[in-house]
DODOVEX-813079 format. One record per residue (C-alpha): residue in three letters; y, x, z. Coordinates in nm, 2 decimals. Each point is the difference from the previous one (the first is absolute). Layout:
<sites>
- ALA|Y|X|Z
...
</sites>
This chain:
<sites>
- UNK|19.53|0.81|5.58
- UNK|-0.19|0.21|0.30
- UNK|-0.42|-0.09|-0.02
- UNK|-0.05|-0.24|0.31
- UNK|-0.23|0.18|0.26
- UNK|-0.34|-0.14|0.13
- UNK|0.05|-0.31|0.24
- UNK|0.30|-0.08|-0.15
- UNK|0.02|-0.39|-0.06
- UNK|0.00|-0.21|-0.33
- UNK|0.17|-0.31|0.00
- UNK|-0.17|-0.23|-0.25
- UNK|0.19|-0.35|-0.06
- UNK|-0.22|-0.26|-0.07
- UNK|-0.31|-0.09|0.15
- UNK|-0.26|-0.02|-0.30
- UNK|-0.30|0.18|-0.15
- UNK|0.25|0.24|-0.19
- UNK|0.11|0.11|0.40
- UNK|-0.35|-0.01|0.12
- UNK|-0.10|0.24|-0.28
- UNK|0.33|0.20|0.03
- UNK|-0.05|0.03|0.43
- UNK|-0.36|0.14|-0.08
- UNK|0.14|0.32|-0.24
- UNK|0.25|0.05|0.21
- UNK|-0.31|0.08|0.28
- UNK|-0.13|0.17|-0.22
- UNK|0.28|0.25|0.01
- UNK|0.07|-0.01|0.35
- UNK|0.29|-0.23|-0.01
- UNK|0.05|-0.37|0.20
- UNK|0.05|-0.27|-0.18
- UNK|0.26|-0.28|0.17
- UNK|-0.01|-0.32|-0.18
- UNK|0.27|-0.27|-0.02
- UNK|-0.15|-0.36|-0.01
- UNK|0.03|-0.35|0.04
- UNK|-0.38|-0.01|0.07
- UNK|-0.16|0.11|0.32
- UNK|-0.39|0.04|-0.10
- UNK|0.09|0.08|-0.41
- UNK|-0.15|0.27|-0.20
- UNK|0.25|0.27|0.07
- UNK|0.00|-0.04|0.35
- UNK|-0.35|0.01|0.09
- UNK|0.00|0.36|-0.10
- UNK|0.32|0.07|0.08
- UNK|0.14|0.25|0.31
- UNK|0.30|-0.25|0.11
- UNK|0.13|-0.31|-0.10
- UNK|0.33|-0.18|-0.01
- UNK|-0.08|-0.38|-0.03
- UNK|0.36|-0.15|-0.21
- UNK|0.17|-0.12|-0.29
- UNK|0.11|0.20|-0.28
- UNK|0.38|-0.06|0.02
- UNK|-0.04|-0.07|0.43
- UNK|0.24|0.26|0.04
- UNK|-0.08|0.10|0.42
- UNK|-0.39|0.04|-0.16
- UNK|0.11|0.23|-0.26
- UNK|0.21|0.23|0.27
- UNK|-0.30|0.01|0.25
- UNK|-0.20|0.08|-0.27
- UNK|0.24|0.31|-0.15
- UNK|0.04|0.12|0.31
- UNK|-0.43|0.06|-0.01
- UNK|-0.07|0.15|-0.30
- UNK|0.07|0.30|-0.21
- UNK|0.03|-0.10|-0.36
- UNK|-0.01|-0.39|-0.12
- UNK|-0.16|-0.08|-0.34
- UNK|-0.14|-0.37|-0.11
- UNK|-0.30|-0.16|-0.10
- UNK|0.07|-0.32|-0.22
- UNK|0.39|-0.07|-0.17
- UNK|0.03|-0.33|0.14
- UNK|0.24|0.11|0.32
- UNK|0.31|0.00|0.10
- UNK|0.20|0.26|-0.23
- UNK|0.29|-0.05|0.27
- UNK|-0.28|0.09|0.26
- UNK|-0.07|0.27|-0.16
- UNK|0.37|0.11|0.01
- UNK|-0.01|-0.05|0.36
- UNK|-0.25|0.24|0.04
- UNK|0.13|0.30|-0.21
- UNK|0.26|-0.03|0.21
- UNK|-0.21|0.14|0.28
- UNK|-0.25|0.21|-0.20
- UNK|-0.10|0.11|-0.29
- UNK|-0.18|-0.26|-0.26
- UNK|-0.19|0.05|-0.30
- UNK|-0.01|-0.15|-0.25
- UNK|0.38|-0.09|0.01
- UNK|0.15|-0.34|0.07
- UNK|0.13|0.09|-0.37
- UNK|-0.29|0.01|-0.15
- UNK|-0.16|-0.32|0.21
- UNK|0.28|-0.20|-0.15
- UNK|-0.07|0.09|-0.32
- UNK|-0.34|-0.08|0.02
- UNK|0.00|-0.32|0.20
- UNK|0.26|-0.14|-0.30
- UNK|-0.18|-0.02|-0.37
- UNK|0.35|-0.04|-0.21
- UNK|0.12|0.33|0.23
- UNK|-0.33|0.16|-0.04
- UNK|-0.01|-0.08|-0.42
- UNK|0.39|0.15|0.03
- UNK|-0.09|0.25|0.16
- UNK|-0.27|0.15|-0.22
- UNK|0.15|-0.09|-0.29
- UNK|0.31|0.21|0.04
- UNK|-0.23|0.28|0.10
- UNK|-0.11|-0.02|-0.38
- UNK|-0.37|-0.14|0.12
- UNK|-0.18|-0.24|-0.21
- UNK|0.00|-0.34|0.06
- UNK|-0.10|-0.35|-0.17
- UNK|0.34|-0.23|-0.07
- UNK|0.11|-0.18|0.33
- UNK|0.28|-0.27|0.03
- UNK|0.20|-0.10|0.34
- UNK|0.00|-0.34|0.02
- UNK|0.22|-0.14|0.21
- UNK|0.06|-0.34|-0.16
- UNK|-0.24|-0.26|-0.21
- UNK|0.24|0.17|-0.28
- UNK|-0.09|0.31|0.03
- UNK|-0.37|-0.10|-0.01
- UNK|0.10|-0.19|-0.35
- UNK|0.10|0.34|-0.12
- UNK|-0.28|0.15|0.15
- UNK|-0.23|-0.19|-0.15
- UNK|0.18|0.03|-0.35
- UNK|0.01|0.42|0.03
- UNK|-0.33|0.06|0.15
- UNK|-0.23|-0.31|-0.21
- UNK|-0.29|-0.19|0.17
- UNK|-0.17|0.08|0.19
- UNK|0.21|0.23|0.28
- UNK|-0.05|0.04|0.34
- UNK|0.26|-0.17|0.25
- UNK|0.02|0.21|0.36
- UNK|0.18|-0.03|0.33
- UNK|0.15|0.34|0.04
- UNK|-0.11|-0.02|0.36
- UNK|-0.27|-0.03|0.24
- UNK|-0.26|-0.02|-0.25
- UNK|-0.36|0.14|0.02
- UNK|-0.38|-0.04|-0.09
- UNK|0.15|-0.18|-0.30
- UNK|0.18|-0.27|0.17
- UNK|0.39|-0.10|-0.07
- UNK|-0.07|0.00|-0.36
- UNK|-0.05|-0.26|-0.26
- UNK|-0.13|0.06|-0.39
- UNK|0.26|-0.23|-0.22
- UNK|-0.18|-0.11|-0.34
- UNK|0.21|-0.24|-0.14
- UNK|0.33|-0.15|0.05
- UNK|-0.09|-0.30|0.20
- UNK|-0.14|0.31|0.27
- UNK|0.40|0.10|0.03
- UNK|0.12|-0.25|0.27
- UNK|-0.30|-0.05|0.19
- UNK|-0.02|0.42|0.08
- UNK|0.35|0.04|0.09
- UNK|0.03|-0.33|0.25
- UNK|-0.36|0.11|0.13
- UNK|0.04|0.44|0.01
- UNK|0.25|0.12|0.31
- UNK|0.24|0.14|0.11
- UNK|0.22|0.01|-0.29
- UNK|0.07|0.24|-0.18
- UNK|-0.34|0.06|-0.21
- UNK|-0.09|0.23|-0.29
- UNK|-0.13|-0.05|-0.26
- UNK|-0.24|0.26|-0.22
- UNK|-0.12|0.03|-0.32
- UNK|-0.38|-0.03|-0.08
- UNK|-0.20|0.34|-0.03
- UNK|-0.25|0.04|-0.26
- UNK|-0.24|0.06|0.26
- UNK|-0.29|0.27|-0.01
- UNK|-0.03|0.09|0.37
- UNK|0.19|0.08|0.31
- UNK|-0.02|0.35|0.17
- UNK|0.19|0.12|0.26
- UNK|0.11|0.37|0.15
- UNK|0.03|0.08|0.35
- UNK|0.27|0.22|0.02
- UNK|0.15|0.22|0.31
- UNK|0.31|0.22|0.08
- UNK|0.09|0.19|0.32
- UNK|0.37|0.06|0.10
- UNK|-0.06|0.40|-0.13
- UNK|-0.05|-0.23|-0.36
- UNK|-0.35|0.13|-0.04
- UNK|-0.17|-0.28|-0.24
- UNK|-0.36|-0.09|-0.04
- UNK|-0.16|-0.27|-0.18
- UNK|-0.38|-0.20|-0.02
- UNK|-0.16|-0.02|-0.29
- UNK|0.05|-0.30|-0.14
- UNK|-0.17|-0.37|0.09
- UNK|-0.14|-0.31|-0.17
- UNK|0.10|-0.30|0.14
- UNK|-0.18|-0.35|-0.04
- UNK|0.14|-0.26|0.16
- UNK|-0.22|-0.37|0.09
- UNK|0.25|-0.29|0.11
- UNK|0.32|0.21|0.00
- UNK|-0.19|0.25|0.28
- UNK|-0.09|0.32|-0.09
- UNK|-0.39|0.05|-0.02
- UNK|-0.09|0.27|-0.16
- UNK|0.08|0.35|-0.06
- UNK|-0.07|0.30|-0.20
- UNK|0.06|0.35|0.05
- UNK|0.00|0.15|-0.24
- UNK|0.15|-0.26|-0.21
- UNK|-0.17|-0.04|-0.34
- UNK|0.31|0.07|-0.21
- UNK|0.06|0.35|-0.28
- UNK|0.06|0.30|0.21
- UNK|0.36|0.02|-0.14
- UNK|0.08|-0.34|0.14
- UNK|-0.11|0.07|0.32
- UNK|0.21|0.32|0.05
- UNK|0.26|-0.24|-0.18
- UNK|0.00|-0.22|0.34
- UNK|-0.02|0.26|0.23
- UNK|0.33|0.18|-0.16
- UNK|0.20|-0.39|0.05
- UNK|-0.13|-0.04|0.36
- UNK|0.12|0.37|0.07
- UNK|0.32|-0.06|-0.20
- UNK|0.06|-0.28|0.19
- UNK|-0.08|0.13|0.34
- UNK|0.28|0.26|-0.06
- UNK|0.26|-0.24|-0.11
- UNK|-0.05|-0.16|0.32
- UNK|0.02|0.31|0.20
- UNK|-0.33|-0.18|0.13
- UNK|-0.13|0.14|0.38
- UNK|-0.38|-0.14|0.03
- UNK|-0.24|-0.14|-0.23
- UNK|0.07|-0.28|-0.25
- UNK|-0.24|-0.21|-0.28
- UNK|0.13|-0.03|-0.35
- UNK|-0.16|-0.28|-0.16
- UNK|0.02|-0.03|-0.37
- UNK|-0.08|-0.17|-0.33
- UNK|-0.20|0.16|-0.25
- UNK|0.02|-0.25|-0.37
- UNK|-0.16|0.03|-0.27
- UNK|0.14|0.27|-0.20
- UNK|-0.05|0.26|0.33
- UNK|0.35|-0.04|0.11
- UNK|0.05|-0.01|0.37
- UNK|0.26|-0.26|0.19
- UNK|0.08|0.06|0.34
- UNK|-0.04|-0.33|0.15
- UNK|0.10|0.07|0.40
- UNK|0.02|0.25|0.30
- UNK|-0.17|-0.02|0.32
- UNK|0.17|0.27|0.22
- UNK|-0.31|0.04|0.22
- UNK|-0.36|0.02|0.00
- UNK|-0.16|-0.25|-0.24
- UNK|-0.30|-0.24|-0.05
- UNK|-0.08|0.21|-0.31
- UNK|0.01|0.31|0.16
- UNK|-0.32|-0.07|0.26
- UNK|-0.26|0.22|-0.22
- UNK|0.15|0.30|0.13
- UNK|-0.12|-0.07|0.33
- UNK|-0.31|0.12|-0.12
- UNK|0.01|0.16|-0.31
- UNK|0.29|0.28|0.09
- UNK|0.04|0.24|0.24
- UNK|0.33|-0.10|0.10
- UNK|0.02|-0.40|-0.06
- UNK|0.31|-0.17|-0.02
- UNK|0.07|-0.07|0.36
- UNK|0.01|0.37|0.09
- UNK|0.22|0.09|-0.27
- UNK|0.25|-0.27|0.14
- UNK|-0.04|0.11|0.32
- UNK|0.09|0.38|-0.12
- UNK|0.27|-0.07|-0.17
- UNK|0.18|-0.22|0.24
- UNK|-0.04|0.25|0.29
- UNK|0.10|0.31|-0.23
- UNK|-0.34|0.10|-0.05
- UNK|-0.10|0.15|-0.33
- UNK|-0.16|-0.13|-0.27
- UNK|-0.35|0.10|-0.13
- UNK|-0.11|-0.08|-0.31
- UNK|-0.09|-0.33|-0.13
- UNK|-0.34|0.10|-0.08
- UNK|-0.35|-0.27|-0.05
- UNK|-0.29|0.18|0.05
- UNK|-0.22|-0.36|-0.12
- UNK|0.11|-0.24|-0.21
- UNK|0.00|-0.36|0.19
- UNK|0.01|-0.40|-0.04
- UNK|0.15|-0.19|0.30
- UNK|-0.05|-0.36|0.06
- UNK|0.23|-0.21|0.24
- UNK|-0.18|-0.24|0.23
- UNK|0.17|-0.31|0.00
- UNK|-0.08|-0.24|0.31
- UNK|-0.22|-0.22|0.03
- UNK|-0.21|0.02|-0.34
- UNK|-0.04|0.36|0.03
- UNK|-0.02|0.05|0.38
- UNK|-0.30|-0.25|0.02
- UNK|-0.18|0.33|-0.17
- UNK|0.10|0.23|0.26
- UNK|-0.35|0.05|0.11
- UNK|-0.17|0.05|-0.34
- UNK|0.33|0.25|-0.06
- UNK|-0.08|0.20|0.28
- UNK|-0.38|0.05|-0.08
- UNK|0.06|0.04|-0.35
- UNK|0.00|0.46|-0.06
- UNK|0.27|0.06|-0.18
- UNK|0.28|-0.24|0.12
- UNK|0.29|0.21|0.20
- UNK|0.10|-0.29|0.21
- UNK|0.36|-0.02|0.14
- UNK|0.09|-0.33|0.22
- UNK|0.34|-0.10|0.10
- UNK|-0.08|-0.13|0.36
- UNK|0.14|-0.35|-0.10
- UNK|-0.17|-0.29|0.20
- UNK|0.04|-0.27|-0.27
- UNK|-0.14|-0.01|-0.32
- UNK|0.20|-0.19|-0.17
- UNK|0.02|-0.10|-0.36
- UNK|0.20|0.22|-0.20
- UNK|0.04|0.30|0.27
- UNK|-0.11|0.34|-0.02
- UNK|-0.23|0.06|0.23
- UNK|-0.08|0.39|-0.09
- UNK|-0.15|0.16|-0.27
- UNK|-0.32|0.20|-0.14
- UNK|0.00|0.34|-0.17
- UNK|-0.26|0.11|-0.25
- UNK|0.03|0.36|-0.13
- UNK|-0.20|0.16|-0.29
- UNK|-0.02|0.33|-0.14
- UNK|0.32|0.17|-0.10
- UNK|0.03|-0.14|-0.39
- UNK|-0.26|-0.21|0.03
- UNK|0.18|-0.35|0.08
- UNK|-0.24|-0.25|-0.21
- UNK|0.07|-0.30|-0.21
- UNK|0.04|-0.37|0.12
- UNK|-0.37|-0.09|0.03
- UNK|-0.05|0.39|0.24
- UNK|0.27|-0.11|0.22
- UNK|-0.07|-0.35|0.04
- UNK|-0.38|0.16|0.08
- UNK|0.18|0.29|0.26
- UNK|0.18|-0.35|0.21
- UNK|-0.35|-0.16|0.07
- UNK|0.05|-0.29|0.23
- UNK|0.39|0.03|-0.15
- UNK|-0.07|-0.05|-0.37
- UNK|0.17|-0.23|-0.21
- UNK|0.11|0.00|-0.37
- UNK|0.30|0.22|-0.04
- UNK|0.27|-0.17|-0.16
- UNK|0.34|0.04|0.01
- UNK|0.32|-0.32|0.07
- UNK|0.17|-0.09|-0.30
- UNK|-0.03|-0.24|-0.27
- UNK|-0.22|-0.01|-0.34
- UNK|0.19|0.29|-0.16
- UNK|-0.02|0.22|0.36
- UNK|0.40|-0.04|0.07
- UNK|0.03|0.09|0.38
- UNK|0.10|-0.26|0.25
- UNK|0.12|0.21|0.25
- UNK|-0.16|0.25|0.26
- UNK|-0.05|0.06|0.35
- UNK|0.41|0.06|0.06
- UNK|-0.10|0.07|0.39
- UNK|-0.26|0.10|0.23
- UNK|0.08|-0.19|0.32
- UNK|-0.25|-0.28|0.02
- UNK|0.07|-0.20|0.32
</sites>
């Protein structure tokens, strides 16, 4: 793949924080950014060069809209794989329709990974109220029941306890087919932001610790506080994984870490992430840059942190009522989303706090660091710290 020149155009589908972000890095480098929306005023296109006001699959939006940019990559999964089709037709798209597919399906994803050889907790399709019977008998109470698709922030998901839970998940949990997944012996969740060029240069982020509040991410850690082996552990399966996707652009890994220091992969974002956010601040080349590089042929520096870093989502309206004492507060590395409404349960932006490289303190130091933002850390999950399920996507509407 040629580098694009200076001026050329990046065509962002989706019209969210994850394209705002993206359309500013690709300034940065002297590109345009060209978003694809069904929202006039959202946060991509208030920063954006051009827009294209459409549906995902609204086929005469897509063509005026390939016919305008350069390169095509995406900011949340939950499009129109067909779209997506559409438009590689026309030009070039990364990451791959393939690999959107893949990753907007959990049974294809789980496949997927586990034929690449990458470790995963048991997961069941379930297809009938049979199948959860059996599911139920293999995996023991309590499991997790899942739709396989248009889940995120923790939402299209149901814990089953008992046997009486069965019926009542299945009739309630849609579309069929779901999946269900064993319990993890949870210690902690990390993540890896991972990214790939088309000349198959790979660099990874050090690795993240993720704690999640109502099924929404709202903390994270860099570096996470797991052994040094584990760490470089995660980073080799994100990069393993990037590669067996013949991945083009940035992707978050998400995984399980249990109690024993094993690591589960748990999913794949193939875009910039929620968890990823601290580089924004803590690296010399944050995540939206490196996505940017590698999707226009650029190459890849290394993943370096020159700080280590906590990031804290705001989540409308609780947390946006402190907007002002955020913003006077040293310290804070605001970042808002340009969203009008603050409503309950939507991310709003986020804060940044960085701290000596090495020198990431304990509970009580960070929850000191937030200020204004502090609250107990804790982690979702029940008395013996099983996960309920993370922050599968990043589009908040």
């Amino acid at each position: 793949m040629k580098p694009l020149c200076p001026n050329a155009v990046l065509g962002i589908v989706g019209g969210g924080q994850l394209g705002r972000m993206s359309a500013i890095a690709a300034a940065r480098l002297g590109f345009r950014a060209h978003i694809l929306t069904t929202e006039a005023d959202g946060p991509a296109a208030q920063v954006a060069h051009a827009v294209t006001i459409g549906a995902y699959d609204d086929h005469d939006a897509l063509r005026r809209f390939a016919t305008a940019v350069d390169v095509v990559t995406f900011e949340f999964e939950n499009i129109s794989a067909d779209g997506l089709d559409l438009l590689s037709s026309l030009c070039p798209v990364h990451p791959s329709g393939r690999i959107l597919r893949i990753s907007q399906d959990r049974i294809a994803e789980k496949t997927f990974l586990r034929d690449a050889g990458i470790p995963l907790a048991p997961f069941h399709l379930i297809e009938t109220g049979s199948d959860l019977a059996v599911a139920a008998e293999t995996l023991g109470y309590p499991f997790i029941l899942k739709t396989t698709r248009l889940g995120y922030d923790g939402k299209g998901q149901a814990r089953i306890h008992t046997p009486e839970d069965l019926a009542p998940a299945f009739a309630r949990l849609s579309p069929h087919p779901l999946v269900a997944e064993g319990m993890v012996d949870f210690a902690c969740e990390v993540s890896v932001m991972v990214a790939r060029n088309a000349m198959g240069e790979v660099v990874a982020f050090d690795a993240t610790e993720n704690r999640h509040r109502n099924g929404i991410l709202d903390l994270s850690l860099a570096p996470a506080r797991i052994p040094a082996g584990l760490a470089t552990r995660a980073r080799e399966l994100a990069t393993d994984i990037a590669r067996a996707l013949d991945l083009i652009g940035i992707m978050g890994v998400e995984m399980f870490v249990d109690r024993h220091g094993g690591l589960l992969v748990n999913e794949i974002a193939p875009r910039p992430h929620n968890s990823g956010h601290w580089t924004m601040d803590a690296c010399p080349v944050d995540q939206f840059e490196m996505h940017v590089r590698a999707v226009t042929g650029l190459p890849l520096p290394p993943a370096t942190r020159h700080n280590d870093a906590v990031m804290k989502n705001l989540i409308g309206p609780d947390d946006m009522a402190l907007w002002p004492r955020i913003m006077a507060t040293p310290g804070l590395l605001a970042h808002h989303y340009g969203k009008a409404q603050a409503r309950p349960g939507r991310k709003m932006g986020h804060v940044n706090v960085l701290f000596p490289h090495g020198g990431l303190p304990g509970e009580f130091g960070v929850e000191d660091a937030l200020g204004p933002l502090a609250s107990p850390m804790e982690v979702d999950g029940d008395a013996d710290g099983h996960d309920v399920g993370g922050d599968q996507g990043e589009h908040s509407p």
